[in-house]
N, CA and C atoms of all chains as a GROMACS GRO file, in nm:
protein
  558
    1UNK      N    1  -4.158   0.922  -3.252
    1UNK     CA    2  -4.052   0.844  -3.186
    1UNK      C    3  -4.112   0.721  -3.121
    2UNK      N    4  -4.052   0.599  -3.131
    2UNK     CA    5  -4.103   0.495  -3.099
    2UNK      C    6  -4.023   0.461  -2.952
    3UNK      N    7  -4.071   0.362  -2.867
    3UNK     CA    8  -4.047   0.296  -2.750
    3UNK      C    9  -3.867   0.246  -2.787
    4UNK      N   10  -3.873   0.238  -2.886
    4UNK     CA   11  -3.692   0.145  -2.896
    4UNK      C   12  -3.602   0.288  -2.926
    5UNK      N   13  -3.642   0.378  -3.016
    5UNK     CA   14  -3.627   0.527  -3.039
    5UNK      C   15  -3.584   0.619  -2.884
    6UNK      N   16  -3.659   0.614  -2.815
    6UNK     CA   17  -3.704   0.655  -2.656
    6UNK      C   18  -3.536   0.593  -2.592
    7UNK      N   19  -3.554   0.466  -2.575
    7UNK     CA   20  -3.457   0.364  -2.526
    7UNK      C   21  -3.353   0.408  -2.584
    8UNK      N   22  -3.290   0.383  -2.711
    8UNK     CA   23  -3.213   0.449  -2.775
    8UNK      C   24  -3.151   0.547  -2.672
    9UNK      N   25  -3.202   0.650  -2.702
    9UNK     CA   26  -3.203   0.787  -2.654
    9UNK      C   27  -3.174   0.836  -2.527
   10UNK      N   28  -3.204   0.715  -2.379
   10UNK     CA   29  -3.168   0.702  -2.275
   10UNK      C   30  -3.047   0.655  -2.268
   11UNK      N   31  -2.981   0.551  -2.353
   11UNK     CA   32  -2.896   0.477  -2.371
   11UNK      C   33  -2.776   0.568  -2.386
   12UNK      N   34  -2.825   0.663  -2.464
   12UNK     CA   35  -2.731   0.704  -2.498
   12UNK      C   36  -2.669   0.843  -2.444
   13UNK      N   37  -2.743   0.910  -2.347
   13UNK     CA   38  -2.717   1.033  -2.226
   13UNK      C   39  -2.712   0.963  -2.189
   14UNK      N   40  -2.733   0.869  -2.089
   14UNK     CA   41  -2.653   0.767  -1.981
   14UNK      C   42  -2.485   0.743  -1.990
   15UNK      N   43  -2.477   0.718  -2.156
   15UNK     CA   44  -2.331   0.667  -2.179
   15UNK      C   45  -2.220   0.840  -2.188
   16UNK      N   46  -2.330   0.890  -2.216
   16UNK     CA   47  -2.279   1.016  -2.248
   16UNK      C   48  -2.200   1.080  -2.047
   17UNK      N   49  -2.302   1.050  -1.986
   17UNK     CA   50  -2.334   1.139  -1.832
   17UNK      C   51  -2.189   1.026  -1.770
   18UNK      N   52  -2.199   0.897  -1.864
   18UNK     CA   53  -2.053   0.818  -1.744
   18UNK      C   54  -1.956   0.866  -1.784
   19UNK      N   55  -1.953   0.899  -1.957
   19UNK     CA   56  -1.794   0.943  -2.009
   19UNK      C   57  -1.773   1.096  -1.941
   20UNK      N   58  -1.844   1.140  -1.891
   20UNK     CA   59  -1.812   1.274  -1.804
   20UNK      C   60  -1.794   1.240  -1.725
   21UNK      N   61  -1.830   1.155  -1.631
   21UNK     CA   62  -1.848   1.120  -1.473
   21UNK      C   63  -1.645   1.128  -1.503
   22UNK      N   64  -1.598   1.019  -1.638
   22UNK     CA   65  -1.488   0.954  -1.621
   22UNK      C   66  -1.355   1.064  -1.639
   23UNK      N   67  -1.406   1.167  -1.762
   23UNK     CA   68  -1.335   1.271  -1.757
   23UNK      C   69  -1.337   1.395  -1.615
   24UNK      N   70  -1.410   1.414  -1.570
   24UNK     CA   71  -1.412   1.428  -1.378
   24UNK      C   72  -1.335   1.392  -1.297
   25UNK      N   73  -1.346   1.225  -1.328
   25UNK     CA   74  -1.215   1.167  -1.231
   25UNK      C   75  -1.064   1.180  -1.255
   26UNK      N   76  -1.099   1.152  -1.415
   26UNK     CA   77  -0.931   1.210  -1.480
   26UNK      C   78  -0.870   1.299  -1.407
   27UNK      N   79  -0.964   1.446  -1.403
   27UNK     CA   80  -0.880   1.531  -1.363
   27UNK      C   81  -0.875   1.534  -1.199
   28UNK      N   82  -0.975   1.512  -1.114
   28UNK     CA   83  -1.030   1.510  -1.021
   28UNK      C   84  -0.936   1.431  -0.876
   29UNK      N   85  -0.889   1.336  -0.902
   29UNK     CA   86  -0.856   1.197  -0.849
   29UNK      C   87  -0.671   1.236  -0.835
   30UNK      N   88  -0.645   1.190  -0.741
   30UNK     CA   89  -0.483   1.196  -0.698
   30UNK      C   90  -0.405   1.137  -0.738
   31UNK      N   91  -0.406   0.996  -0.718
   31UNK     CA   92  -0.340   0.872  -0.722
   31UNK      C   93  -0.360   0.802  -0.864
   32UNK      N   94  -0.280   0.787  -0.930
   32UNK     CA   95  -0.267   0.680  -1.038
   32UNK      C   96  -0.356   0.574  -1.030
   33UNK      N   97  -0.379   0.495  -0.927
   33UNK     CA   98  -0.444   0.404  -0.884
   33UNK      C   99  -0.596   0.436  -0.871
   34UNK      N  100  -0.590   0.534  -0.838
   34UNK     CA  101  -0.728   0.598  -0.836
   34UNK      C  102  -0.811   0.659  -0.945
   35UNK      N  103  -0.731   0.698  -1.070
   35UNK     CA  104  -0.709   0.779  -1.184
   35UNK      C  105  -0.799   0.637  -1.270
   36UNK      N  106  -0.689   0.516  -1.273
   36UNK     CA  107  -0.727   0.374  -1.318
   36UNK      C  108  -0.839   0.289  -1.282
   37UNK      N  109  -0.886   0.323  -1.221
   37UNK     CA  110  -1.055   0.271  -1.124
   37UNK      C  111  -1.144   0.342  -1.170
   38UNK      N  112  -1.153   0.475  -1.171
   38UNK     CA  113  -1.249   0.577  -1.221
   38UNK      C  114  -1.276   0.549  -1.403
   39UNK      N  115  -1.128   0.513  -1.441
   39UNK     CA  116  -1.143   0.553  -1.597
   39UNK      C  117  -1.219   0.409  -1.612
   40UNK      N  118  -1.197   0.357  -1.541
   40UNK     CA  119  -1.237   0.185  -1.604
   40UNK      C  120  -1.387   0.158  -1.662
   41UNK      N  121  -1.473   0.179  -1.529
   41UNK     CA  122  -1.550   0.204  -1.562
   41UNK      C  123  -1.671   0.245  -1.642
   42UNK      N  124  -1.629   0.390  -1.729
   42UNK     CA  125  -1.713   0.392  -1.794
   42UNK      C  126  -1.659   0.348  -1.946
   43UNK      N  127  -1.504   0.303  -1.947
   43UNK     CA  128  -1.480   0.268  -2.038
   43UNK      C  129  -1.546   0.184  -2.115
   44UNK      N  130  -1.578   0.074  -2.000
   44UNK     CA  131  -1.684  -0.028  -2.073
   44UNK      C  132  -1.848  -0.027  -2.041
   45UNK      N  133  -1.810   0.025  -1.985
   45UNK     CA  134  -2.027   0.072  -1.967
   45UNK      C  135  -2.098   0.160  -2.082
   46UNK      N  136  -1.973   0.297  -2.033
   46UNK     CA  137  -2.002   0.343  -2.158
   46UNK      C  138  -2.084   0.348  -2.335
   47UNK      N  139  -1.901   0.232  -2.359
   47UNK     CA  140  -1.932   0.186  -2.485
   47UNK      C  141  -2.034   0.088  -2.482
   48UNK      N  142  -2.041  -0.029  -2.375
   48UNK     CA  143  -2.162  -0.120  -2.361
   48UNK      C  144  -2.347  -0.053  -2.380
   49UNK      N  145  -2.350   0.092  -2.280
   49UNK     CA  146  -2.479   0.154  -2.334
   49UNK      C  147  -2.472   0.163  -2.476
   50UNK      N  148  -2.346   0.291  -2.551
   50UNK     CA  149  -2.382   0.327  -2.670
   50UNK      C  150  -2.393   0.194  -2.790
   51UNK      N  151  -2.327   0.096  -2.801
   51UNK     CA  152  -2.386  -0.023  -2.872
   51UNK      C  153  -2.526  -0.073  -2.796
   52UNK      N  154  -2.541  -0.078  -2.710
   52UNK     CA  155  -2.699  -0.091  -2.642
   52UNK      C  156  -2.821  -0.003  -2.749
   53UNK      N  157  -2.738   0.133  -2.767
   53UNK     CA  158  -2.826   0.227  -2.805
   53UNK      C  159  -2.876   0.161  -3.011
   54UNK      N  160  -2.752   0.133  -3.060
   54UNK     CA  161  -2.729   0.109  -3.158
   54UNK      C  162  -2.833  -0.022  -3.219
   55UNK      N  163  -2.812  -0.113  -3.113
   55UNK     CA  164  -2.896  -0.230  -3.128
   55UNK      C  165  -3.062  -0.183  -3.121
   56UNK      N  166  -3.095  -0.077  -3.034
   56UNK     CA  167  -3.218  -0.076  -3.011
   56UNK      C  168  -3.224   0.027  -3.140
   57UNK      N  169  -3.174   0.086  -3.204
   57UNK     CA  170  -3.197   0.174  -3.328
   57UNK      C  171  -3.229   0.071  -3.459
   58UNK      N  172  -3.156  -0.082  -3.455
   58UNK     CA  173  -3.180  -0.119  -3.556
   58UNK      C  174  -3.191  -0.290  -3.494
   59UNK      N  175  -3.297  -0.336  -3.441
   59UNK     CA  176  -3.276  -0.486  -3.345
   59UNK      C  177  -3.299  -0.577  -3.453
   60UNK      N  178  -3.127  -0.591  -3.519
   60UNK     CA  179  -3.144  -0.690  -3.613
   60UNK      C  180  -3.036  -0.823  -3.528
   61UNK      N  181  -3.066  -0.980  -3.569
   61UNK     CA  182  -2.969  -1.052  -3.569
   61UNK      C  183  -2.824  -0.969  -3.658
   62UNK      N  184  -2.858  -0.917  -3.760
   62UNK     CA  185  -2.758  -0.906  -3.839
   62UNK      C  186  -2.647  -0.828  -3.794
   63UNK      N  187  -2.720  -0.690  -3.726
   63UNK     CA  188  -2.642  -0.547  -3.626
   63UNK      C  189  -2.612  -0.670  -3.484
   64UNK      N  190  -2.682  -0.765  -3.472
   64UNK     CA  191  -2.632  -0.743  -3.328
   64UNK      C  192  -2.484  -0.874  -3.244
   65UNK      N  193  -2.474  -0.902  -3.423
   65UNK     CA  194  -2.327  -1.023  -3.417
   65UNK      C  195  -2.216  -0.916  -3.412
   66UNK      N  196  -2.196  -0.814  -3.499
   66UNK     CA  197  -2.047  -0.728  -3.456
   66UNK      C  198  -2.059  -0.678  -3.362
   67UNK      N  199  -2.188  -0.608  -3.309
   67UNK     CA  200  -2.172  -0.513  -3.162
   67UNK      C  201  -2.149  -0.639  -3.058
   68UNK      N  202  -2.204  -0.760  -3.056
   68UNK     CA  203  -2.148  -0.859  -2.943
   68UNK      C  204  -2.026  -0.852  -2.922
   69UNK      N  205  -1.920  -0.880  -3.083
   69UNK     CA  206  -1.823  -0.868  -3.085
   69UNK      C  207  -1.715  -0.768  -3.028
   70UNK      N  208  -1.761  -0.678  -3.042
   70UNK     CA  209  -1.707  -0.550  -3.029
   70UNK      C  210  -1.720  -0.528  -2.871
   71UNK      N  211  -1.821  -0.577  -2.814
   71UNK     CA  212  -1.898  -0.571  -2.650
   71UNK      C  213  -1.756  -0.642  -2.582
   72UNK      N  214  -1.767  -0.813  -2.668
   72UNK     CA  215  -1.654  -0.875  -2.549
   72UNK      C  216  -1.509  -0.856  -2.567
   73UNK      N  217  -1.457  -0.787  -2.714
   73UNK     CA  218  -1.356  -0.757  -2.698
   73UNK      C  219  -1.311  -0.637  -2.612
   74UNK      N  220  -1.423  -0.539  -2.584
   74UNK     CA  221  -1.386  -0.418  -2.522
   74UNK      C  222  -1.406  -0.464  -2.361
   75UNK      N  223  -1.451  -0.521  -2.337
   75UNK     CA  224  -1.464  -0.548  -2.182
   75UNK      C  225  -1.315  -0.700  -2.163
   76UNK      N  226  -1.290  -0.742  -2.285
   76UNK     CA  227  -1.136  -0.824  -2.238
   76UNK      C  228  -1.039  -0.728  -2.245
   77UNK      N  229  -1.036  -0.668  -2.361
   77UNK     CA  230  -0.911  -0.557  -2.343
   77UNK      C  231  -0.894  -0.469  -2.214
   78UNK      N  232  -1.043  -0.412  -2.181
   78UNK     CA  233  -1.028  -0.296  -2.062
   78UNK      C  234  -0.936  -0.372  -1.973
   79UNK      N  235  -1.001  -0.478  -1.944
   79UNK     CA  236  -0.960  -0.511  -1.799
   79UNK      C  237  -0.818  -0.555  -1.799
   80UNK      N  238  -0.743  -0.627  -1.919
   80UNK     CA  239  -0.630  -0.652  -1.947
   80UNK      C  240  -0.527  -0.532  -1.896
   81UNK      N  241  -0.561  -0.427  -2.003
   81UNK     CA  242  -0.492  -0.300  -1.988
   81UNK      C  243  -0.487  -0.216  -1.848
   82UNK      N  244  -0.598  -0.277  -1.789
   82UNK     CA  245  -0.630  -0.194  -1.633
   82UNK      C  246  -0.509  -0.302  -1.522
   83UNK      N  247  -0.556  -0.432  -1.585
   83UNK     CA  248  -0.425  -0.530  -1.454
   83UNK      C  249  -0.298  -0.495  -1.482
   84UNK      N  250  -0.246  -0.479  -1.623
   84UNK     CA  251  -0.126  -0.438  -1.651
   84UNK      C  252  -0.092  -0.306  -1.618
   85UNK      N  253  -0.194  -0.186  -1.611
   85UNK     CA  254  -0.139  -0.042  -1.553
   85UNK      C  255  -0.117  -0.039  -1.418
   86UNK      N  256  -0.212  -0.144  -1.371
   86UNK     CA  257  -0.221  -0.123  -1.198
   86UNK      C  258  -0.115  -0.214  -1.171
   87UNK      N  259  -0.076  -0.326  -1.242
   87UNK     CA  260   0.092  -0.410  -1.196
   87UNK      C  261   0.152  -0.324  -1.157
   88UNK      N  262   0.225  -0.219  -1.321
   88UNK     CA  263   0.308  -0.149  -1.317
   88UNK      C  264   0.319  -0.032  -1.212
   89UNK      N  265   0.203  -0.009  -1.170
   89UNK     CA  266   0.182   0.126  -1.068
   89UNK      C  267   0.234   0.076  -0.950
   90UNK      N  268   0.167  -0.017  -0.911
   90UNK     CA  269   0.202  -0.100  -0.785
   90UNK      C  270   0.378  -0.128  -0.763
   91UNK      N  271   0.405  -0.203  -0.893
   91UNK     CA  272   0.586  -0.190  -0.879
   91UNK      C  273   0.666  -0.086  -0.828
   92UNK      N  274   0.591   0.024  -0.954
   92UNK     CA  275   0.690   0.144  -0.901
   92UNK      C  276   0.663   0.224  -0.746
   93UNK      N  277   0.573   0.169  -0.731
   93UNK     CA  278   0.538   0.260  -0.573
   93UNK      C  279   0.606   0.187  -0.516
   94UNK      N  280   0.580   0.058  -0.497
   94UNK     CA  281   0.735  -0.065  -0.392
   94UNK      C  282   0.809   0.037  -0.431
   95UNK      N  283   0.898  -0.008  -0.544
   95UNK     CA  284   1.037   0.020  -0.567
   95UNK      C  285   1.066   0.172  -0.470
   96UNK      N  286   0.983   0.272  -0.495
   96UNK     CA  287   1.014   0.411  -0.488
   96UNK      C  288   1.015   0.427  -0.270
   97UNK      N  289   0.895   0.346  -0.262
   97UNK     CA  290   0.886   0.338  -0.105
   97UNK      C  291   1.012   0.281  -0.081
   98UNK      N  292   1.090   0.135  -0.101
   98UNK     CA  293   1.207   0.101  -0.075
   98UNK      C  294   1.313   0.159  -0.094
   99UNK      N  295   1.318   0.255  -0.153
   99UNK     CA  296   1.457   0.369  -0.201
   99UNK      C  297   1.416   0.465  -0.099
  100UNK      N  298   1.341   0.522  -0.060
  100UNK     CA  299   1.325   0.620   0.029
  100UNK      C  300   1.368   0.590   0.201
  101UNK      N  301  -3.418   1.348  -3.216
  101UNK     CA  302  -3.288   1.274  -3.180
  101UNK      C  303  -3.175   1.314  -3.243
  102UNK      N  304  -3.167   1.481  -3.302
  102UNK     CA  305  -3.063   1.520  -3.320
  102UNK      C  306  -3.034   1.565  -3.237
  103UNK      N  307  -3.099   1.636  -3.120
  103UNK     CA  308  -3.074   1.723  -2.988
  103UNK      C  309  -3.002   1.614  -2.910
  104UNK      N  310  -3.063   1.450  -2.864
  104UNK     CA  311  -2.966   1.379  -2.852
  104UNK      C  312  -2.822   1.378  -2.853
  105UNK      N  313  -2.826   1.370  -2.995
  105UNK     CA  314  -2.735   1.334  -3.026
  105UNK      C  315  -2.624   1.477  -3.027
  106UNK      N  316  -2.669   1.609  -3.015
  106UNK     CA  317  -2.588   1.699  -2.979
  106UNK      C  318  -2.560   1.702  -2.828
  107UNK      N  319  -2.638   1.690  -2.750
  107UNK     CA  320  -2.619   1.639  -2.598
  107UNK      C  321  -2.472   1.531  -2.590
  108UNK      N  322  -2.552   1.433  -2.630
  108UNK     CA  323  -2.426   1.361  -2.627
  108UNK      C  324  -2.300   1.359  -2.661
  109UNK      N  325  -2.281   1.409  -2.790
  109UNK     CA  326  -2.136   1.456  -2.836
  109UNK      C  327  -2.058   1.577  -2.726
  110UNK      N  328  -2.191   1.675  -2.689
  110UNK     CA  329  -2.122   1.803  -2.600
  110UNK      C  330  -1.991   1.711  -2.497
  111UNK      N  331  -2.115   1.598  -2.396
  111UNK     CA  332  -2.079   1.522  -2.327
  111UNK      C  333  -1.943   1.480  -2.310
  112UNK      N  334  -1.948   1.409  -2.419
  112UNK     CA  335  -1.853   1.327  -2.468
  112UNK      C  336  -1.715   1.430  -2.495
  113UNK      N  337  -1.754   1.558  -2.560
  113UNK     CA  338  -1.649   1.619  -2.612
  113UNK      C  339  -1.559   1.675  -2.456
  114UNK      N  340  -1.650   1.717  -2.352
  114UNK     CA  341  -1.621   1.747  -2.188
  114UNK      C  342  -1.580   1.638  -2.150
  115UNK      N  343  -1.575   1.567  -2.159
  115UNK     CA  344  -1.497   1.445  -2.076
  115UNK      C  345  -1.364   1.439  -2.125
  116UNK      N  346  -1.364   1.429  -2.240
  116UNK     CA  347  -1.221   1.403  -2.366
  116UNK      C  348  -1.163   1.477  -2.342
  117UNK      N  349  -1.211   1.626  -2.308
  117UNK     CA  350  -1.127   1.774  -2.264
  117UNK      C  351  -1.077   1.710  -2.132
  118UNK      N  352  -1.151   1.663  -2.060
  118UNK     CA  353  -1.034   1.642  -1.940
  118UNK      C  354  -0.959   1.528  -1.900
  119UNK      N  355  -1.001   1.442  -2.006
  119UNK     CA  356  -0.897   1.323  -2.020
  119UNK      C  357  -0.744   1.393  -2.085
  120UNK      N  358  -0.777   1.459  -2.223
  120UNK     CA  359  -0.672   1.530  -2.240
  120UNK      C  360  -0.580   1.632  -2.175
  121UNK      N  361  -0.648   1.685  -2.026
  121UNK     CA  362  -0.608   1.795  -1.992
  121UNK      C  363  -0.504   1.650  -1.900
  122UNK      N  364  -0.574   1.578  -1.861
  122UNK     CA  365  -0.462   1.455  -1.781
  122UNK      C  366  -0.369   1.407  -1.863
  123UNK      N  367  -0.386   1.400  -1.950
  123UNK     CA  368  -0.210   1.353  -2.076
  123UNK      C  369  -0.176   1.481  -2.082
  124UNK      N  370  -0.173   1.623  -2.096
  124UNK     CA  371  -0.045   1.709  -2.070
  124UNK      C  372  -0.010   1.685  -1.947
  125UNK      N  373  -0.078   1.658  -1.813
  125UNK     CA  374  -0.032   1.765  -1.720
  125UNK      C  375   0.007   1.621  -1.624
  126UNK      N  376  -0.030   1.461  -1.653
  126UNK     CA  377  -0.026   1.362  -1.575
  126UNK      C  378   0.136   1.361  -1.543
  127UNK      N  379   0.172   1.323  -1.401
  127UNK     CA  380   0.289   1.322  -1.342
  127UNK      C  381   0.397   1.189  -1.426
  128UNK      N  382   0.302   1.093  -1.418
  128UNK     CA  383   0.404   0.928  -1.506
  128UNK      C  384   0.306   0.932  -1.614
  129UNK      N  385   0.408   0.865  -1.684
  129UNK     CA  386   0.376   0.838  -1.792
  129UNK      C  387   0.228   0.742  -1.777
  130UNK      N  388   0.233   0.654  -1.642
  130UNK     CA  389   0.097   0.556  -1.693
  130UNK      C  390  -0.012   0.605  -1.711
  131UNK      N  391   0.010   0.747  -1.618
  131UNK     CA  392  -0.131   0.832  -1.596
  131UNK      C  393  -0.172   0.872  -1.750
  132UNK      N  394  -0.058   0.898  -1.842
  132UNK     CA  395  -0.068   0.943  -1.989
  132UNK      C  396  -0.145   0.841  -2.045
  133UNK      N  397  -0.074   0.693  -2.059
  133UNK     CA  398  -0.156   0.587  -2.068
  133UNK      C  399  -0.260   0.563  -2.030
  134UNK      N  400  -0.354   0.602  -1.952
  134UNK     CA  401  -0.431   0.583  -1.894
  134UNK      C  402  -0.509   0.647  -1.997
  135UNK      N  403  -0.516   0.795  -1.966
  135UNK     CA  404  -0.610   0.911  -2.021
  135UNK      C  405  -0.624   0.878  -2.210
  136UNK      N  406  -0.523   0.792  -2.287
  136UNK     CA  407  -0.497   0.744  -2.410
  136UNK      C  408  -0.585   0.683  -2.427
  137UNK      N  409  -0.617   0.611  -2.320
  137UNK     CA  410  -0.744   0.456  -2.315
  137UNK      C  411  -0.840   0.543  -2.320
  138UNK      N  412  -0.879   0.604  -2.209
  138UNK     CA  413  -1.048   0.680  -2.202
  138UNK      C  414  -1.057   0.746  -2.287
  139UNK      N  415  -0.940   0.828  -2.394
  139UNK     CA  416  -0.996   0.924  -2.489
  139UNK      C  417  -1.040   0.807  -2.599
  140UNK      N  418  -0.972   0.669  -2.617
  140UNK     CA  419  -0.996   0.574  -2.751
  140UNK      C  420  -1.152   0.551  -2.668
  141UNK      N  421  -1.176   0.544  -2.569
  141UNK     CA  422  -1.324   0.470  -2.587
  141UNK      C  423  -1.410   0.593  -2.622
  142UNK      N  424  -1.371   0.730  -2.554
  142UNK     CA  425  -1.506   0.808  -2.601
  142UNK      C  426  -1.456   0.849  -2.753
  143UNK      N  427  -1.389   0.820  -2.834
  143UNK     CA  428  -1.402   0.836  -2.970
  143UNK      C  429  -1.478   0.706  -3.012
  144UNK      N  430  -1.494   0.609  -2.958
  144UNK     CA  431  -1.548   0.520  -2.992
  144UNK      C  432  -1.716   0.487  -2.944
  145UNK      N  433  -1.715   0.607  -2.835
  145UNK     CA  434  -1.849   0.618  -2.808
  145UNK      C  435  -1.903   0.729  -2.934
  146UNK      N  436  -1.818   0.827  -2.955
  146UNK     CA  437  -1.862   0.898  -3.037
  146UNK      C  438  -1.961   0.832  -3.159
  147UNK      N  439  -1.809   0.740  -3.187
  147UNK     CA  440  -1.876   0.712  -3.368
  147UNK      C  441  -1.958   0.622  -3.328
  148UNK      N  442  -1.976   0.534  -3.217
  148UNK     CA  443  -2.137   0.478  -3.221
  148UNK      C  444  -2.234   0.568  -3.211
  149UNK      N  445  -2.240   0.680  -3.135
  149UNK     CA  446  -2.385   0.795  -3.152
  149UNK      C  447  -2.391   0.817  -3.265
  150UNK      N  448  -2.300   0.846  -3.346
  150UNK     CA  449  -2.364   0.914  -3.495
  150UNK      C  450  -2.421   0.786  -3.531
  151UNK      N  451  -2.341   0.643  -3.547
  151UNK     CA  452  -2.394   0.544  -3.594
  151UNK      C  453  -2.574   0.499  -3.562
  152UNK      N  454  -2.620   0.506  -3.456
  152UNK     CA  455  -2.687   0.524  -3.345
  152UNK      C  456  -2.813   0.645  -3.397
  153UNK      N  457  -2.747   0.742  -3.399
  153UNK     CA  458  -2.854   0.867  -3.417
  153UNK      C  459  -2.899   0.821  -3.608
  154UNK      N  460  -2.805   0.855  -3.665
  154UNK     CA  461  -2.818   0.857  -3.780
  154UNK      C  462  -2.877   0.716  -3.917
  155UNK      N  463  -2.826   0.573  -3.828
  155UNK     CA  464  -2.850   0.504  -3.872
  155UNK      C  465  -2.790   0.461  -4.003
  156UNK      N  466  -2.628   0.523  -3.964
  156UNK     CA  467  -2.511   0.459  -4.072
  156UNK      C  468  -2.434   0.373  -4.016
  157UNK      N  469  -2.469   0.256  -4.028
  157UNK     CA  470  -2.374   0.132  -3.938
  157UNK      C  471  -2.237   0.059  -4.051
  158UNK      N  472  -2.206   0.198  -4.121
  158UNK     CA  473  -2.070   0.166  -4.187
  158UNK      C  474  -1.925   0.157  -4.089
  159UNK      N  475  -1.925   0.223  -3.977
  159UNK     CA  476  -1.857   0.261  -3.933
  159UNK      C  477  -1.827   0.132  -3.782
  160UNK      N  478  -1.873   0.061  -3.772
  160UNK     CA  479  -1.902  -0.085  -3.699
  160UNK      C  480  -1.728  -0.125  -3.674
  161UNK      N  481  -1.734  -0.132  -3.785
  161UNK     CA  482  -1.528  -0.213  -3.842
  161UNK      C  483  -1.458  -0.113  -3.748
  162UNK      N  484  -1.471  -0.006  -3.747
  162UNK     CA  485  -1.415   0.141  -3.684
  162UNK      C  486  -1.395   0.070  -3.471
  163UNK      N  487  -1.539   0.049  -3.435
  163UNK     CA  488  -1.555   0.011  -3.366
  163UNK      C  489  -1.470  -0.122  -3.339
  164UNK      N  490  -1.495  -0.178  -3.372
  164UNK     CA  491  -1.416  -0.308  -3.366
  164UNK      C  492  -1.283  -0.323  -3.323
  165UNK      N  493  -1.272  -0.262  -3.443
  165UNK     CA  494  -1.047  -0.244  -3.487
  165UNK      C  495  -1.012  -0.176  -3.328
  166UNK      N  496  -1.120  -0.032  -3.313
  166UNK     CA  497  -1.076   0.034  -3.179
  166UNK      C  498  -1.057  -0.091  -3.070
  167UNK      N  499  -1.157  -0.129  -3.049
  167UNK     CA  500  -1.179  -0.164  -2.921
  167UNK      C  501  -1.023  -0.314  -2.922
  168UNK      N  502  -1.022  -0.376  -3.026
  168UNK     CA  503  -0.900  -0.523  -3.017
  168UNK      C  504  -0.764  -0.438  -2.990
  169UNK      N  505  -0.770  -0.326  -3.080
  169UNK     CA  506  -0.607  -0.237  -3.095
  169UNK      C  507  -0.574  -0.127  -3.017
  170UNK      N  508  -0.670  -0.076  -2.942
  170UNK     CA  509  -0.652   0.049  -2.854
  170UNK      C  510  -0.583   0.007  -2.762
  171UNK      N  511  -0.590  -0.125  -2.697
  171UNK     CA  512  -0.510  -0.131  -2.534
  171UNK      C  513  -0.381  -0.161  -2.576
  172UNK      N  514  -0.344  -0.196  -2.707
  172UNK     CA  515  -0.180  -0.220  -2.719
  172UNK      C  516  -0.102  -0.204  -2.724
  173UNK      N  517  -0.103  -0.026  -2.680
  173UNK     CA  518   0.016   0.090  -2.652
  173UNK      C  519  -0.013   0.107  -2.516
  174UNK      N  520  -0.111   0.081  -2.450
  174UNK     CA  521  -0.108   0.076  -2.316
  174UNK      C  522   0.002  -0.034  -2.232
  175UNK      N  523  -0.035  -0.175  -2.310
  175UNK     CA  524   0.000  -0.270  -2.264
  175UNK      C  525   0.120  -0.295  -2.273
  176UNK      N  526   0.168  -0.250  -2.417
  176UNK     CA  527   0.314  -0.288  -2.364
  176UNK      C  528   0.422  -0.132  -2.349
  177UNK      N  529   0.360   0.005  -2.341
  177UNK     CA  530   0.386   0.111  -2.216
  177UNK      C  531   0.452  -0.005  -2.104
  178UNK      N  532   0.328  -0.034  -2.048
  178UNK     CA  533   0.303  -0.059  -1.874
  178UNK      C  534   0.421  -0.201  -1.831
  179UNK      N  535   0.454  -0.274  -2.000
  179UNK     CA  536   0.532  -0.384  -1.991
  179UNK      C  537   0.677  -0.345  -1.970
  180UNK      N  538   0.663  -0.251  -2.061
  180UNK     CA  539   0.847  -0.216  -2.077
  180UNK      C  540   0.833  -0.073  -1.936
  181UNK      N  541   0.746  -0.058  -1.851
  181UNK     CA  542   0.764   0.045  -1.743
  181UNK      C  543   0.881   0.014  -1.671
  182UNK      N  544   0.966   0.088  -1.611
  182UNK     CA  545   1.088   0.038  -1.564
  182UNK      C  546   1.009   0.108  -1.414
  183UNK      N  547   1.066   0.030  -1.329
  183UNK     CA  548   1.084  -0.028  -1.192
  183UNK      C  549   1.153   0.087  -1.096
  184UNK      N  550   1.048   0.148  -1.024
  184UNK     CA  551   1.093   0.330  -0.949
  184UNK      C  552   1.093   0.389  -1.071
  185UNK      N  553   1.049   0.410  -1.212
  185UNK     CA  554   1.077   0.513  -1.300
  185UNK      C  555   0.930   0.583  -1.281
  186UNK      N  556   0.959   0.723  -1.355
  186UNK     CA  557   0.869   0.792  -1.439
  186UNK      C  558   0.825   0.794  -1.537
   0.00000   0.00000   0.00000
C-alpha cells in the first residue's frame, strides 16, 4: 500500500464516520431546523472526502475534471436545497405560531 | 483496502438506516425531504467507495447526474410547501 493508497483509505472512514455522525442526527435531533443543519453537513464533506479519496486512488488531470465538477455542483445544490427547506420551515412555524 | 472498503459501506449502510428510519416516522413532510437528500448523498458516497476501492471510474456520470438532480424534489417539495401545513 502506498502513501496516496493510505490517504485514500483515511479519506474514506472519515467520509464514512460523518455519514453516521449525519444519520445520528436524523434520528437524534428534534426540530426540523435542527434535523437540516446536521444533515448538511456531511452531505457535502462527506461526498467532498469520498471524491478526495477517488482522486488520490488515481491523481490524474483526467479523473480530476469530473470529480471538480461533481465537487461544485454538490456543494451549490446542498446549500440551495438547505435555504429553500429552512425558508419553508421558518414560514410554517410563523404561520402556525400566529394561528395559535 | 477491501476491509476499507467493507468498513465503509457498513458505515454508510448505518447512517442510511437512520436517515430512512426519519422518512417513515418524520412529522412534515420537509423532514421526509430532508432524509431524501442525505440518503441521495450516501448512495453517492457509496458508489464513489467502490469507485475508489476498486478502481472502476465508470460510474463518475452516476455521480454527477446525482449530485445536479437530487435536490430537485427537494426544491420544489419546499416551493409548493403550503403555509401552517404539514
Amino acid at each position: 500500500m502506498s502513501l496516496m493508497d493510505v490517504a485514500a483509505a483515511v479519506c474514506l472512514l472519515a467520509g464514512a464516520v460523518l455519514a453516521l455522525s449525519a444519520g445520528w442526527g436524523m434520528v437524534r435531533f428534534r426540530s426540523t431546523l435542527d434535523r437540516m443543519h446536521v444533515a448538511t453537513k456531511p452531505q457535502v464533506l462527506c461526498v467532498l472526502l469520498v471524491l478526495l479519496a477517488m482522486w488520490f486512488r488515481n491523481p490524474t488531470w483526467a479523473t480530476a475534471g469530473p470529480l471538480i465538477i461533481v465537487a461544485v455542483a454538490q456543494i451549490i445544490t446542498v446549500s440551495v436545497a438547505a435555504y429553500v427547506v429552512a425558508r419553508a420551515d421558518y414560514r410554517r412555524s410563523k404561520a402556525g405560531s400566529d394561528a395559535s | 483496502m477491501t476491509t476499507v472498503y467493507l468498513v465503509t459501506m457498513a458505515l454508510l449502510a448505518v447512517g442510511a438506516a437512520a436517515a430512512l428510519y426519519r422518512l417513515g416516522r418524520g412529522p412534515t413532510t420537509l423532514d421526509r425531504a430532508v432524509s431524501l437528500d442525505v440518503i441521495t448523498s450516501l448512495a453517492m458516497c457509496g458508489a464513489g467507495a467502490y469507485a475508489a476501492v476498486y478502481g472502476d471510474y465508470s460510474d463518475v456520470p452516476i455521480l454527477l447526474v446525482l449530485a445536479l438532480l437530487g435536490f430537485v424534489g427537494t426544491v420544489s417539495l419546499a416551493h409548493f410547501f403550503p403555509e401552517g401545513g404539514k
